[in-house]
C-alpha positions in Angstrom: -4.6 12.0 -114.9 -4.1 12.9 -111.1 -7.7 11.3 -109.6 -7.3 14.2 -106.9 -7.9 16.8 -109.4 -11.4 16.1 -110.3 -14.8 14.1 -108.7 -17.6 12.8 -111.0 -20.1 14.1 -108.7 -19.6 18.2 -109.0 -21.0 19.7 -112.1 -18.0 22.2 -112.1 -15.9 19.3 -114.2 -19.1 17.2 -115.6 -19.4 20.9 -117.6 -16.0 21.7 -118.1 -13.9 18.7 -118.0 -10.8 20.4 -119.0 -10.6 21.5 -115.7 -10.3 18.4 -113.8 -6.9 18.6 -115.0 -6.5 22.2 -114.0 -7.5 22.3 -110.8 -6.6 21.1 -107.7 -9.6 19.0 -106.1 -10.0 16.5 -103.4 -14.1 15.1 -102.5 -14.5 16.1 -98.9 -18.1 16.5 -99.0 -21.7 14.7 -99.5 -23.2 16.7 -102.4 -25.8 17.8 -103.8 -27.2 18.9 -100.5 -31.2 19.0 -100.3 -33.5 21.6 -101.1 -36.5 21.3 -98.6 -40.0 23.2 -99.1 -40.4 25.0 -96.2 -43.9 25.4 -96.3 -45.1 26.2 -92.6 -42.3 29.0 -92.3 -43.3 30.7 -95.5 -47.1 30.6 -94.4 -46.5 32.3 -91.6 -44.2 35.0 -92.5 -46.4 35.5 -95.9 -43.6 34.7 -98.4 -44.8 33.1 -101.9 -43.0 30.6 -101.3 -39.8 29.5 -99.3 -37.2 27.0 -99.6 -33.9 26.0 -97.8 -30.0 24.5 -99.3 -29.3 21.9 -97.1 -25.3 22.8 -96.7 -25.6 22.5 -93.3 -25.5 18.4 -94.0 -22.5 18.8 -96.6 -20.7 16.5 -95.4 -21.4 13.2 -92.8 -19.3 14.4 -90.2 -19.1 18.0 -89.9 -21.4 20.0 -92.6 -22.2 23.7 -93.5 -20.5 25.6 -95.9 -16.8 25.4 -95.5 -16.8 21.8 -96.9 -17.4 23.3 -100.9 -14.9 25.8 -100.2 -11.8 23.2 -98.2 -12.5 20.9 -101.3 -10.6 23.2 -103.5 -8.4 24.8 -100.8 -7.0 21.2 -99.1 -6.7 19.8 -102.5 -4.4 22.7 -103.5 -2.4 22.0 -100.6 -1.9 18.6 -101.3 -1.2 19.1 -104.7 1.5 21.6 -103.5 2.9 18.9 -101.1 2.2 20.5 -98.4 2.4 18.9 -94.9 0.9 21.7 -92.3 -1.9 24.1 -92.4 -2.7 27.5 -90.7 -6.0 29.0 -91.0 -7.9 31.7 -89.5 -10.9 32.9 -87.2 -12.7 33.8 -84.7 -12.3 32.2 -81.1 -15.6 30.1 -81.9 -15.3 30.2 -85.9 -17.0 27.3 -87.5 -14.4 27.3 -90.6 -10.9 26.6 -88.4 -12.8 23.9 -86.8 -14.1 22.6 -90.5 -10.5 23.2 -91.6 -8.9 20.6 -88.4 -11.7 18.2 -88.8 -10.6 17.4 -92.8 -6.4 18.4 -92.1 -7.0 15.0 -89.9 -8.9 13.3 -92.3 -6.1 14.0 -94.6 -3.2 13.9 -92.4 -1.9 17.5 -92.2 -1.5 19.3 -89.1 -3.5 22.1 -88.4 -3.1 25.4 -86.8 -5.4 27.9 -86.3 -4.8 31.8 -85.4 -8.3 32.8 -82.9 -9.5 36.3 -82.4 -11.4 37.1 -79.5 -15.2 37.0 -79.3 -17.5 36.5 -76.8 -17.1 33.5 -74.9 -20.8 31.5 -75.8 -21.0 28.0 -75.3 -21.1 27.6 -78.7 -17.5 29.1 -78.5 -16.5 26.7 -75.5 -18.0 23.3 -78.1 -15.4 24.9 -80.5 -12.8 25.2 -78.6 -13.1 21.8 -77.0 -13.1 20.1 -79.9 -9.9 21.8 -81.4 -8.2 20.2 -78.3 -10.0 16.7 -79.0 -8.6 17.2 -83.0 -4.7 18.6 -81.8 -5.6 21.6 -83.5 -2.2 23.6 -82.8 -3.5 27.3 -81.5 -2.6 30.6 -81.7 -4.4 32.9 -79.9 -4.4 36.9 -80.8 -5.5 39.8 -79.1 -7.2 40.9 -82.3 -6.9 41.8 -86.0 -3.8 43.6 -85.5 -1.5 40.4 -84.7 -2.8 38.0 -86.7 -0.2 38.2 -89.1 2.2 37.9 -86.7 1.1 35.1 -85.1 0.3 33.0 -88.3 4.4 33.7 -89.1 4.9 32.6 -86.0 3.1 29.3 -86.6 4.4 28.9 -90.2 7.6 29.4 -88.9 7.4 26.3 -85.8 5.5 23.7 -88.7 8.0 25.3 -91.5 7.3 27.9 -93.5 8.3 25.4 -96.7 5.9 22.9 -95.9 3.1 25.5 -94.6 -0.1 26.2 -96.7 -2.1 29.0 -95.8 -5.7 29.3 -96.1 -7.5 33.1 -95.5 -10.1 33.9 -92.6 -13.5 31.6 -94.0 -11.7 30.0 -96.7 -12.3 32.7 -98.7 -9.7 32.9 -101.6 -10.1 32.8 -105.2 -9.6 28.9 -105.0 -12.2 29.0 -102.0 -14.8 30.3 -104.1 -14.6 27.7 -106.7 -16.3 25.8 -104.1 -19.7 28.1 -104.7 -19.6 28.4 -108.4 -19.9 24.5 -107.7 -23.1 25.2 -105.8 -25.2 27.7 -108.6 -24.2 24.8 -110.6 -25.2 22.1 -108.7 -28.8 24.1 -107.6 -29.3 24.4 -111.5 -29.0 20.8 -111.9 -32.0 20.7 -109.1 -33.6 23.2 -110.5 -33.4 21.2 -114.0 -34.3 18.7 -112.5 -37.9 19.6 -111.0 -36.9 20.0 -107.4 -37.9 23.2 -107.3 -38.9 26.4 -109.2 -35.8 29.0 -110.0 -35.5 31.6 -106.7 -35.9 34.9 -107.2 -33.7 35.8 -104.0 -31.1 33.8 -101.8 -30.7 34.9 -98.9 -27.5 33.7 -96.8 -24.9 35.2 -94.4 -21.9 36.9 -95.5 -19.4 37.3 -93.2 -15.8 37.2 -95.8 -17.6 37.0 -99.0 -16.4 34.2 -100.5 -19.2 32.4 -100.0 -21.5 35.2 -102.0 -18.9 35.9 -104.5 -18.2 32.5 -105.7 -22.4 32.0 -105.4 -22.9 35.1 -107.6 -20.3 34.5 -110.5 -21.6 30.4 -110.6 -25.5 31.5 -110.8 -24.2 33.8 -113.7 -22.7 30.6 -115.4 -25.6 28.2 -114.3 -27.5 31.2 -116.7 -30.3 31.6 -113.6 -31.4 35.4 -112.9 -31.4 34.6 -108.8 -30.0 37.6 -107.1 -28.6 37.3 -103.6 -29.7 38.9 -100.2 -25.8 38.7 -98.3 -26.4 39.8 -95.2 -23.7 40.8 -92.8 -22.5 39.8 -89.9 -18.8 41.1 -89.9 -18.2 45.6 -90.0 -19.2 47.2 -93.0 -15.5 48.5 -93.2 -14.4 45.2 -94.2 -15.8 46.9 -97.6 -17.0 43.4 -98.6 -18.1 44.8 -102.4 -13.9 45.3 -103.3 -13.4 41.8 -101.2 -16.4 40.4 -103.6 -14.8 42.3 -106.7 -11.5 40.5 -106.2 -12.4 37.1 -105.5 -14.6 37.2 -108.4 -11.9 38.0 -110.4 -9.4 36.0 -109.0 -12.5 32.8 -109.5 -12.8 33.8 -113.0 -9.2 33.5 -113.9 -8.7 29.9 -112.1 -12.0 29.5 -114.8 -9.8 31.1 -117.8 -10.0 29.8 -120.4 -11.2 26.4 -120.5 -14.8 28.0 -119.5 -16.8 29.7 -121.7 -19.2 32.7 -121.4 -17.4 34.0 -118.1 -19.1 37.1 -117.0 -17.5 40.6 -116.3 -16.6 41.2 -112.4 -19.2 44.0 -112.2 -21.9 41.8 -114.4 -21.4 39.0 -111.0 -21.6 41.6 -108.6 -24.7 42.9 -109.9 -26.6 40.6 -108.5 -25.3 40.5 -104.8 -27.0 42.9 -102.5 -24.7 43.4 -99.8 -26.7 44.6 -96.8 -25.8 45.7 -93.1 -29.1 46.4 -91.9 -28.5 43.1 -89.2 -24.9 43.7 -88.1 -26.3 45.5 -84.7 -23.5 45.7 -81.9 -20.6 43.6 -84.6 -19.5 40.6 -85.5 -20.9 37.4 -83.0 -22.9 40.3 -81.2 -26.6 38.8 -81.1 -29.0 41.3 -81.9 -32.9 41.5 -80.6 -33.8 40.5 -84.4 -31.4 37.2 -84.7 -32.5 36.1 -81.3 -36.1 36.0 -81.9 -35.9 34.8 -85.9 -33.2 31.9 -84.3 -36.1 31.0 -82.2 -38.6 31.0 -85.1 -36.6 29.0 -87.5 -35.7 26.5 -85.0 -39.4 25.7 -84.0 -40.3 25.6 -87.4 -37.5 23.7 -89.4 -35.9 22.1 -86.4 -32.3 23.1 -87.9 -30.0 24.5 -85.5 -28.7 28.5 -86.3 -25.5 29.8 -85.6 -25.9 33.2 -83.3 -23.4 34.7 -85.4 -23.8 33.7 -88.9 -27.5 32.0 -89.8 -29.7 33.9 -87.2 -28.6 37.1 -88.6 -29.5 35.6 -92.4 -32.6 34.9 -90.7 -32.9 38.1 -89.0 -32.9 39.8 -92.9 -35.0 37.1 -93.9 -38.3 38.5 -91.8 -37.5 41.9 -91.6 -37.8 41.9 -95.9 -41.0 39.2 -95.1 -43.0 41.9 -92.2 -42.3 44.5 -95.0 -43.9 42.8 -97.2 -41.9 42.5 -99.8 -41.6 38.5 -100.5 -45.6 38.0 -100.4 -45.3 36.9 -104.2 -41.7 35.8 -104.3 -40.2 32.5 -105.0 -37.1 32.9 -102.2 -34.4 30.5 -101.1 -32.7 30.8 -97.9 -29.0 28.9 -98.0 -28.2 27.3 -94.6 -24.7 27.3 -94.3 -24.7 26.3 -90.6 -23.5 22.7 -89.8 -26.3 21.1 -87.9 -24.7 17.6 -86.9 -23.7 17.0 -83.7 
């Protein structure tokens, strides 16, 4: 058997080690990630009681939650033989510079296809360490050309030898990556970590991060539903994107898995919400400003402006309504934190 296809540490092929034959796999990550009781935080907001994933130390050198998804997604294109990789984002996206970190790990060039946002300093770190990694770049001046310029890129690396991975990582195969993690937060749960959530909250910005989430908690057989809040424009129509990658998940899953759930039975439990999404996507809001500020004093974890802060945003607005004063919730920190 091809070692790459399979990892004794993810439950995914512990459960269903047929697949480890299936699919392609390659350990990029430090997992499981912790679950710490955040205690202080829930106190003071008047939750029942509040917990956070740790993805945002997934991996030693560059964490959040890209890592669960480029396992899959880099394995597949080493499986294929593929040499070069082109990827998409925004001009400070935390997933091209995921994707560039591990391409150099494993020794495939990278390229990346930016759209603008605005210039933060958390856009200039990004951008200064795609030039530190060789990260080949394509700039665009938005959504429009995007497709252009990855054919353009594709076409200078070889379009043979190129392998293509969506805005976020977010593919069927991507999503694998999140099934692993309702899997693995069973196992804590199991464990004694920590008592089943009610809610997860967590940013959703392509949904493959929420889709892959909702269709593994439906396997892991835990009654969790999901709080996705958005950060990218409601006409992205994120249920259909959800719809789809579920599907696609759940025939990569077919049929060595048993008890996969219906599409619409996955998406039942995903509330996706634009209440946060203010001015668009990167676009800090009142809200995400002053919850960054909260959870940073509190937890000491660094938030991402556009993604996390947002999450967090939804997070208090749902708390000062009152409606978590007797819920067990779980926020999922998919922000890397390390330096």
């Amino acid at each position: 058997m091809n070692t790459m296809h399979k990892h004794p540490d993810r439950p995914l092929f512990h459960r269903w080690p047929a697949l480890g034959d299936k699919l392609p796999f390659i350990a990029l990550g430090e997992f499981p990630t912790p679950v710490d009781a955040a205690d202080q935080l829930a106190k003071q907001l008047d939750i029942g009681s509040l917990t956070i994933k740790r993805d945002d130390v997934s991996a030693t050198d560059y964490g959040g939650n890209k890592i669960r998804k480029l396992e899959f997604l880099l394995g597949d294109a080493r499986a294929q033989g593929k040499t070069h990789v082109v990827t998409f984002g925004g001009l400070g996206s935390n997933h091209a510079v995921a994707t560039s970190i591990n391409c150099k790990k494993l020794g495939l060039i990278c390229g990346a296809v930016l759209t603008p946002e605005p210039e933060t300093e958390a856009v200039k770190k990004a951008l200064k360490r795609h030039k530190s990694l060789g990260t080949r770049i394509a700039y665009s001046t938005g959504y429009g050309d995007v497709r252009s310029s990855a054919d353009a890129l594709a076409a200078e690396f070889g379009a043979e030898k190129t392998y293509e991975i969506p805005f976020g990582g977010s593919s069927a195969a991507g999503a694998l990556g999140f099934v692993n993690g309702a899997l693995e937060l069973a196992a804590q749960i199991e464990a004694g970590e920590l008592d089943e959530p009610e809610l997860i909250y967590m940013a959703c910005g392509t949904a493959g991060t929420v889709a892959g989430l909702a269709l593994g908690l439906d396997l892991a057989g835990l009654s969790s539903s999901i709080e996705a809040v958005l950060v990218t424009p409601e006409s992205l129509n994120h249920r259909d994107i959800s719809a789809r990658l579920i599907t696609g998940a759940t025939e990569l899953l077919t049929p060595e898995v048993e008890g996969l759930p219906a599409t619409a039975a996955a998406l039942a439990r995903l509330n996706l919400r634009g209440d946060q999404l203010g001015g668009g996507y990167a676009n800090p809001t009142e809200a995400s400003v002053s919850g960054a500020k909260l959870w940073q004093d509190i937890t000491g974890q660094p938030v991402s402006m556009t993604y996390t802060a947002k999450a967090v945003a939804g997070l208090i607005a749902d708390a000062q309504a009152g409606k978590l004063r007797d819920k067990k919730v779980m926020f999922w920190n998919t922000y890397n934190s390390l330096p």
